[in-house]
VOPAGU-2260 file (C-alpha; in pm, 1 decimal, decimal comma):
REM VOPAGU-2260
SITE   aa  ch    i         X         Y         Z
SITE  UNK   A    0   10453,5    5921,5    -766,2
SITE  UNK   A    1   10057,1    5894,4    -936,9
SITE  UNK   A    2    9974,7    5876,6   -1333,9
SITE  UNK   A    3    9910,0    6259,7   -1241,1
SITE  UNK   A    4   10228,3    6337,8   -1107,6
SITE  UNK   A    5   10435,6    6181,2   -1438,5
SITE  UNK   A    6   10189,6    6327,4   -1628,4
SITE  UNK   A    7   10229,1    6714,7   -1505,8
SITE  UNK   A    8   10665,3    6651,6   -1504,5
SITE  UNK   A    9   10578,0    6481,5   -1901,8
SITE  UNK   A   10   10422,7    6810,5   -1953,7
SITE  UNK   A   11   10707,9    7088,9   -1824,0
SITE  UNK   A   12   10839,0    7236,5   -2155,7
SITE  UNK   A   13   11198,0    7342,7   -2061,3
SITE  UNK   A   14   11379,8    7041,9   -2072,2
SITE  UNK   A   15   11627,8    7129,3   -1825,8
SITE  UNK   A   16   11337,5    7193,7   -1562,7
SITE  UNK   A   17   11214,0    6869,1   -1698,9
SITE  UNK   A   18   11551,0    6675,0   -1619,8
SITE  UNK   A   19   11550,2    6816,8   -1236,1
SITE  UNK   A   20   11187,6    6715,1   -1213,3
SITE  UNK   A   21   11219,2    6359,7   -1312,8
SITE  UNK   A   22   11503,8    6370,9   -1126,9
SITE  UNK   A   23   11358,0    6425,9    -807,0
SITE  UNK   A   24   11057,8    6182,4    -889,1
SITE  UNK   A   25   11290,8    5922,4    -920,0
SITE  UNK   A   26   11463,8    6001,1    -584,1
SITE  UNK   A   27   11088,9    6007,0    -414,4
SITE  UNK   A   28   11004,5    5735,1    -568,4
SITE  UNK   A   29   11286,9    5524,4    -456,4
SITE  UNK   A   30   11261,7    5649,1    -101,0
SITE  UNK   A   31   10902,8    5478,1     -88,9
SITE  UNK   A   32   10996,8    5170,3    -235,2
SITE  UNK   A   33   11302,2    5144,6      39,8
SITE  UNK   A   34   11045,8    5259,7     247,2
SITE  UNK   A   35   10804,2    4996,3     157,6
SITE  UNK   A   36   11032,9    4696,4     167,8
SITE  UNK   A   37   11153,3    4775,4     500,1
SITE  UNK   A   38   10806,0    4737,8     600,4
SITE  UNK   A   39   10766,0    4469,2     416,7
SITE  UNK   A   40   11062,8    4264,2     570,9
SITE  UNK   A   41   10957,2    4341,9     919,7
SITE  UNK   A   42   10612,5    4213,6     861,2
SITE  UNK   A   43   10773,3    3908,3     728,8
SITE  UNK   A   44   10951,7    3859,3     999,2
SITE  UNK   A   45   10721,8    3935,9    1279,3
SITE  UNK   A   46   10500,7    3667,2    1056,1
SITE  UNK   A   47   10746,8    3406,5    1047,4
SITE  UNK   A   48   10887,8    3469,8    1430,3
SITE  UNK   A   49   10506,6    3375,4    1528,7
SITE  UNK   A   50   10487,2    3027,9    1371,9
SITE  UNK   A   51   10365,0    3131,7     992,0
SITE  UNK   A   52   10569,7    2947,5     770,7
SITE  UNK   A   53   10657,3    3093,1     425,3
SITE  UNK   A   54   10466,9    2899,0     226,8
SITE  UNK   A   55   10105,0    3075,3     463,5
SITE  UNK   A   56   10284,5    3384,9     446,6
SITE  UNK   A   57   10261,3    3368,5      71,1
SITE  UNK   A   58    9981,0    3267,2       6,3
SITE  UNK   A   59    9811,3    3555,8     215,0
SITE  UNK   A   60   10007,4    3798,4      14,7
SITE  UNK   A   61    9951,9    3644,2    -295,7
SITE  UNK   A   62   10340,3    3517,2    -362,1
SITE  UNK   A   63   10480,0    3238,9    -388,9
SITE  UNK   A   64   10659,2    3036,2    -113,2
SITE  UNK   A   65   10992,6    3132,2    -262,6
SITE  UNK   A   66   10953,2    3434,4    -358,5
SITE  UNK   A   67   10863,5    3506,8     -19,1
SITE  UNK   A   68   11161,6    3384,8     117,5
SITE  UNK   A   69   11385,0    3570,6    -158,0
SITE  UNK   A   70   11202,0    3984,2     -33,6
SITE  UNK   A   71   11250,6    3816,1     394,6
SITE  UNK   A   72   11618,6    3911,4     256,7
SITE  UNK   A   73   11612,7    4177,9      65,1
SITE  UNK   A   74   11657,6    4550,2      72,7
SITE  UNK   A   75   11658,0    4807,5     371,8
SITE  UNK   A   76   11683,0    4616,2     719,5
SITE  UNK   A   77   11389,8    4623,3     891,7
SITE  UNK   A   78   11561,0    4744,0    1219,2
SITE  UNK   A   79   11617,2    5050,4    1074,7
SITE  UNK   A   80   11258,3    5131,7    1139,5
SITE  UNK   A   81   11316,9    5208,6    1445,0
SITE  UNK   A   82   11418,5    5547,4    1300,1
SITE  UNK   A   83   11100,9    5571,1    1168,8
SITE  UNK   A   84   11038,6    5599,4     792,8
SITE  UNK   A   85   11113,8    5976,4     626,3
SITE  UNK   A   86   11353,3    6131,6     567,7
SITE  UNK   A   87   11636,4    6221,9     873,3
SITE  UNK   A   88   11796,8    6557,3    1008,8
SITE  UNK   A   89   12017,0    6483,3    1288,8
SITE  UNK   A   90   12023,0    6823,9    1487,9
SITE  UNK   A   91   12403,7    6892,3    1666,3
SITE  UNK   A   92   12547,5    7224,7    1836,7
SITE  UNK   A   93   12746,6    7484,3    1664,0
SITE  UNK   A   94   13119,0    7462,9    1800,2
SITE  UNK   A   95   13308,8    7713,6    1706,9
SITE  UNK   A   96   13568,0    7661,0    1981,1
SITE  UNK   A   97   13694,1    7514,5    2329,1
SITE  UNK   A   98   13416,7    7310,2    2484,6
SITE  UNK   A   99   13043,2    7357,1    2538,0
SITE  UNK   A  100   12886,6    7205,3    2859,2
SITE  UNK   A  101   12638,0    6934,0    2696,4
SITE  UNK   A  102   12797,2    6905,2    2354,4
SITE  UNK   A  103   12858,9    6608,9    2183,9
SITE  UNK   A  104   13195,5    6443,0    2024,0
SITE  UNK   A  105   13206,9    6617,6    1702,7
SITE  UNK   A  106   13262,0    6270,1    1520,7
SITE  UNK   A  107   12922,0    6173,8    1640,2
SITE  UNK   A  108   12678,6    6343,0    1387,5
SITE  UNK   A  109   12880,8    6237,4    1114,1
SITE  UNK   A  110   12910,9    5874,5    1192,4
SITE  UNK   A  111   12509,7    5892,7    1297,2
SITE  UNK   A  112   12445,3    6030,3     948,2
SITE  UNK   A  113   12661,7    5721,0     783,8
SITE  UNK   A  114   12476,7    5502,6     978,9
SITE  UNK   A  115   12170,6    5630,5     870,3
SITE  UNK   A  116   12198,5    5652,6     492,8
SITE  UNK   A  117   12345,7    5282,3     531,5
SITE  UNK   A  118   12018,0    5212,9     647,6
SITE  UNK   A  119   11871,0    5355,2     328,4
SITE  UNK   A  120   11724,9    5706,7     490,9
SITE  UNK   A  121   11839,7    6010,7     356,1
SITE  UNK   A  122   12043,0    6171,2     623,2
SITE  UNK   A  123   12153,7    6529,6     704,6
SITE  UNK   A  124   12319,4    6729,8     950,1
SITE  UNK   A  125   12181,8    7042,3    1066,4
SITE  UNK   A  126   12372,3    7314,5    1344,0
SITE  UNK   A  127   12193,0    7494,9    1633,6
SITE  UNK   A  128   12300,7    7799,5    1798,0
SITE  UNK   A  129   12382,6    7694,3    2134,6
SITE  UNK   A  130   12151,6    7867,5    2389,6
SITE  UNK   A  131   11838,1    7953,1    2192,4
SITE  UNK   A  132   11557,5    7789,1    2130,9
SITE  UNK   A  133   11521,2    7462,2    1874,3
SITE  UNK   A  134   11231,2    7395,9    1640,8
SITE  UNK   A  135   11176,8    7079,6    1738,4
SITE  UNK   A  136   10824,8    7015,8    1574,4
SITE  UNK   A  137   10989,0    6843,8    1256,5
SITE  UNK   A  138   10910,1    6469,4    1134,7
SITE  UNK   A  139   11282,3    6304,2    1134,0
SITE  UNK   A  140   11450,6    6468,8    1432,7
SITE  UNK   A  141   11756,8    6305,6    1619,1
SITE  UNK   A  142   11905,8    6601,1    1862,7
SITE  UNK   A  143   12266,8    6535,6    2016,5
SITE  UNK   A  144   12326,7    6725,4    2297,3
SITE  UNK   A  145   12237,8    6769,2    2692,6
SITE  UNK   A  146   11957,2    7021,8    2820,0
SITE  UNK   A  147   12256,4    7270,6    2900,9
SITE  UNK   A  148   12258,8    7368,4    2542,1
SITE  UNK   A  149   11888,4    7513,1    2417,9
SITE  UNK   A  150   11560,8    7538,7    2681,6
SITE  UNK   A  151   11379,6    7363,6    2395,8
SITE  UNK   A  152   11611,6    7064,9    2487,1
SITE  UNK   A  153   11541,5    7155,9    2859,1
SITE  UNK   A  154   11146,7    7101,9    2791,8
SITE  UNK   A  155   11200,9    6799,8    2604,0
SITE  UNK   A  156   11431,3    6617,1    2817,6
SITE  UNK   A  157   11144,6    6711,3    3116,6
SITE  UNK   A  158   10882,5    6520,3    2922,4
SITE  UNK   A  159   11106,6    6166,8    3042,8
SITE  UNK   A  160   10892,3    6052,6    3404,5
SITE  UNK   A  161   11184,0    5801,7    3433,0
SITE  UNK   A  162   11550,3    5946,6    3389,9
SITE  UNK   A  163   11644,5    6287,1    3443,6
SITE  UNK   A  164   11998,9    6479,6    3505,0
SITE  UNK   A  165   12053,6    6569,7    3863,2
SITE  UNK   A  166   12406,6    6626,6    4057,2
SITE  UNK   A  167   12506,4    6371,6    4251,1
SITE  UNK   A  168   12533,2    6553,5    4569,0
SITE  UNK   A  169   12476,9    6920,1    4670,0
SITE  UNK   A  170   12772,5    7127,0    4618,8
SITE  UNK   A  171   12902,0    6869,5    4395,0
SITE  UNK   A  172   12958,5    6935,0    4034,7
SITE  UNK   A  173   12992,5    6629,0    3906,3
SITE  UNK   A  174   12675,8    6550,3    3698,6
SITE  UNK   A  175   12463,7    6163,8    3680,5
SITE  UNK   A  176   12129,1    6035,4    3576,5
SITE  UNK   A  177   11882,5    5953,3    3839,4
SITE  UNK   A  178   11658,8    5673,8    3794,9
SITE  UNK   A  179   11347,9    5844,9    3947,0
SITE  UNK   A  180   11154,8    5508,9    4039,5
SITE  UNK   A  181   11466,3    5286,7    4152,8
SITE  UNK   A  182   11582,1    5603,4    4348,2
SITE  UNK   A  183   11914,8    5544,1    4182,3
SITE  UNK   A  184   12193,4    5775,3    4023,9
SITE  UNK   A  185   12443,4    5664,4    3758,1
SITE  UNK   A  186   12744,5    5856,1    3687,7
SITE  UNK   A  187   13100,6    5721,1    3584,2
SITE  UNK   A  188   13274,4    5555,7    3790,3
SITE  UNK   A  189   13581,5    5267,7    3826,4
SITE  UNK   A  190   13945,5    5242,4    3744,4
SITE  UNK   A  191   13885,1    5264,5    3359,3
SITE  UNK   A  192   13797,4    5539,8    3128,2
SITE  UNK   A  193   13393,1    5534,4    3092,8
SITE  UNK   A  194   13065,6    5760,5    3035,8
SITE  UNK   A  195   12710,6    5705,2    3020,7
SITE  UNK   A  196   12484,3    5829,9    2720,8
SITE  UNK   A  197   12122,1    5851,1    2729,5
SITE  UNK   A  198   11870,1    5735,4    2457,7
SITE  UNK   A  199   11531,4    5831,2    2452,5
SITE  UNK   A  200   11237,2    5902,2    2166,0
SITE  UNK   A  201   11026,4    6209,1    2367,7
SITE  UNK   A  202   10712,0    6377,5    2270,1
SITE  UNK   A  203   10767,1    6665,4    2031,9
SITE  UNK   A  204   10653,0    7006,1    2219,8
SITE  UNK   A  205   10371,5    7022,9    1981,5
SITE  UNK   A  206   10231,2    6630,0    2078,4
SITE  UNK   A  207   10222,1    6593,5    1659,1
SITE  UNK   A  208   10536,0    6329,8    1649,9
SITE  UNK   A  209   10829,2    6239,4    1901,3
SITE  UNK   A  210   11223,1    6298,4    1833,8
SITE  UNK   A  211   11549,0    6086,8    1949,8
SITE  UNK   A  212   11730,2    6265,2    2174,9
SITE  UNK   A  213   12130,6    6160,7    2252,9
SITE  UNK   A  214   12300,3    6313,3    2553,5
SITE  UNK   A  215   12617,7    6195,1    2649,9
SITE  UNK   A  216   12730,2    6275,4    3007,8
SITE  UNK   A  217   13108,9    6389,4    2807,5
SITE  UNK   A  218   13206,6    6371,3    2504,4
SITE  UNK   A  219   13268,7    6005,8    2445,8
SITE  UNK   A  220   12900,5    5929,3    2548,9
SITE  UNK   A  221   12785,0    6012,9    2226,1
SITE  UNK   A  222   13009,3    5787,9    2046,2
SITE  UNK   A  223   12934,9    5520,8    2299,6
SITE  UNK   A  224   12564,6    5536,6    2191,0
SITE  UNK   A  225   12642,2    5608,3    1812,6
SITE  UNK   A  226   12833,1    5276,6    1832,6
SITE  UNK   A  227   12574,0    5098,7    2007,5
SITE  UNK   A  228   12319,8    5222,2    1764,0
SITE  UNK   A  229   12556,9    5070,0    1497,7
SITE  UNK   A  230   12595,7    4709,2    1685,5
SITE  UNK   A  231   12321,9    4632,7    1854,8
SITE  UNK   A  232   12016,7    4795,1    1706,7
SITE  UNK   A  233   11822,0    4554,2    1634,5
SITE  UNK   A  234   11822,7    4406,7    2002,0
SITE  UNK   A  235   11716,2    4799,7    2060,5
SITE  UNK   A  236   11467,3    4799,8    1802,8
SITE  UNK   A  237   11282,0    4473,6    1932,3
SITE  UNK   A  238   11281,7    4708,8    2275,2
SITE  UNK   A  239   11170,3    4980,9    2199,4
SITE  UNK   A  240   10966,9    4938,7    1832,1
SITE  UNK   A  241   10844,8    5276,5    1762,4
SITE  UNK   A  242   10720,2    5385,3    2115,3
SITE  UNK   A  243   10834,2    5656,9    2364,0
SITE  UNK   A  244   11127,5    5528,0    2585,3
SITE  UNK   A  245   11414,2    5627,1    2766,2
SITE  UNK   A  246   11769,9    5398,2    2831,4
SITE  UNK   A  247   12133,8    5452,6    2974,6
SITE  UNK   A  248   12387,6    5344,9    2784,1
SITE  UNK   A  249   12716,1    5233,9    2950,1
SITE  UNK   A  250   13039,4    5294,5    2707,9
SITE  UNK   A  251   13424,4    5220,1    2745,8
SITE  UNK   A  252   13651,1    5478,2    2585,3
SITE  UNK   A  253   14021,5    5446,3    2521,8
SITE  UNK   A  254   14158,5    5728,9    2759,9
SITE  UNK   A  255   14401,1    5883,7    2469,9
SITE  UNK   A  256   14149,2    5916,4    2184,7
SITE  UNK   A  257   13791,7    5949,8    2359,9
SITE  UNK   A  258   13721,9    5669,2    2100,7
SITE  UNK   A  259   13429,8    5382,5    2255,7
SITE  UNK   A  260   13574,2    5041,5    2294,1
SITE  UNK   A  261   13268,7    4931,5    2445,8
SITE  UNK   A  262   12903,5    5027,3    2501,6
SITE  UNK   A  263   12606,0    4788,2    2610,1
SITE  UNK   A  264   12244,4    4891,5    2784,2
SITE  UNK   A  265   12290,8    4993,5    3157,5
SITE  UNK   A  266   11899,8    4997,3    3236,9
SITE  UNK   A  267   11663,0    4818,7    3113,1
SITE  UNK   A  268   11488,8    5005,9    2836,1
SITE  UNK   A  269   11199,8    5195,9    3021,0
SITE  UNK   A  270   10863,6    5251,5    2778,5
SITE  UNK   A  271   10689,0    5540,4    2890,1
SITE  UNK   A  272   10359,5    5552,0    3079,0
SITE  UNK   A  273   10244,4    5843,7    2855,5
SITE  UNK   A  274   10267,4    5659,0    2596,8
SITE  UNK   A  275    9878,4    5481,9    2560,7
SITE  UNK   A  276   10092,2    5207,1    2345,7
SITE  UNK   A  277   10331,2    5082,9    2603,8
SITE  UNK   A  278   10125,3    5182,9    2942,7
SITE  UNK   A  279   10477,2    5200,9    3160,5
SITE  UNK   A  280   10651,2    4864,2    3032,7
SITE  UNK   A  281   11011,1    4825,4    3102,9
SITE  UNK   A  282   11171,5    4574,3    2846,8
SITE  UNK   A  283   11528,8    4431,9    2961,8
């Protein structure tokens, strides 16, 4: 918030409208300076993990050796930038009963929303009418949910050139994930109780900004990747960074509650070729 900004909320004459005002600066305000430090950490660390030792680190920013080493700890992690750095809407099918082809656990916008604001973003959780199309040309998008629920989701899960859903066989229901350029399909298989989820930031229809997008192949999927989100995200993070990139994610569920026991990276995580940053990398 500028000298102009506390100025005009100084100058609001109804106190009560003054109150929400200042309110709300503060809550903007704080946002940027979680915002900030995240950034700030990361560079720290990027810094450091390259050989700078605190004391050069400080002295380029102007701080002190110790104080240096006090902010490397301090505030928002800087994994959680791979989320970006606004403010988040995570975007989940309306259910009002039996199952939906492509839906998610309904547990797993919820826990991705605590995860979130533990991370220091504000979080929310927003319902689509399954079947119609999405607005998906937001800043701060996470969608859960296969391409069987909106054709927005159909058009955005087509923008992957590495994974894609396919059945297995034809005539065969069963669904998988085929791994265009290995010429391999995943699906579930083996004595226990498993899915496979699939992670990947896309381009947003409108090329302004890219969304998550977290499909689970059933149910537990989505928990598998919630929970992997939740473990191992800054192995992810180091990955992927902010590019486009698609990954499976392989998750153990107990059989009785659908709840993940398990869930690690099945592929390597595959950077996009239409991404200029990444020109095709795959990071393991």
């Amino acid at each position: 918030m500028s000298a102009d900004d506390v100025a005009r909320v100084f100058a609001i004459e109804d106190k009560v409208e003054r109150l929400k005002a200042a309110t709300e600066g503060v809550a903007a305000a704080q946002q940027t300076i979680n915002e900030l430090t995240r950034i700030r950490r990361a560079v720290i660390r990027e810094l450091h993990e390259e050989g700078w030792t605190f004391a050069r680190i400080g002295a380029a920013a102007g701080l002190s050796r110790a104080r240096i080493h006090q902010v490397s700890t301090q505030g928002p992690a800087p994994e959680g930038l791979f989320f970006g750095h606004s403010a988040i809407t995570v975007l989940t099918p309306e259910i009002r009963a039996g199952r939906l082809l492509g839906a998610p656990d309904p547990g797993a916008a919820p826990r991705l929303v605590d995860l979130l604001r533990d991370l220091g973003f504000p979080a929310s959780i927003e319902h689509f009418a399954p079947g119609r199309p999405i607005d998906l040309n937001r800043d701060g998008l996470i969608v859960l949910g296969g391409p069987e629920l909106s054709p927005s989701l159909r058009q955005l899960a087509a923008a992957d050139p590495r994974l894609r859903r396919t059945v297995v066989r034809p005539g065969d229901s069963r669904r998988g994930i085929e791994d265009r350029a290995a010429r391999r399909v995943y699906r579930p298989a083996g004595p226990e109780p498993h899915d496979i989820a699939y992670l990947a930031r896309l381009p947003r229809p409108d090329g302004r900004g890219s969304c998550l997008l977290i499909d689970g192949l059933h149910p537990p999927g989505s928990l598998g990747a919630v929970r992997l989100l939740a473990t191992r995200l800054a192995g992810l993070h180091e990955r992927a960074e902010n590019h486009l990139f698609s990954v499976l994610i392989a998750v153990r569920y107990d059989r009785a509650t659908g709840e993940p026991l398990d869930a690690d990276l099945l592929t390597p995580v595959y950077l996009h070729q239409g991404d200029p940053r990444t020109n095709g990398r795959v990071r393991r």
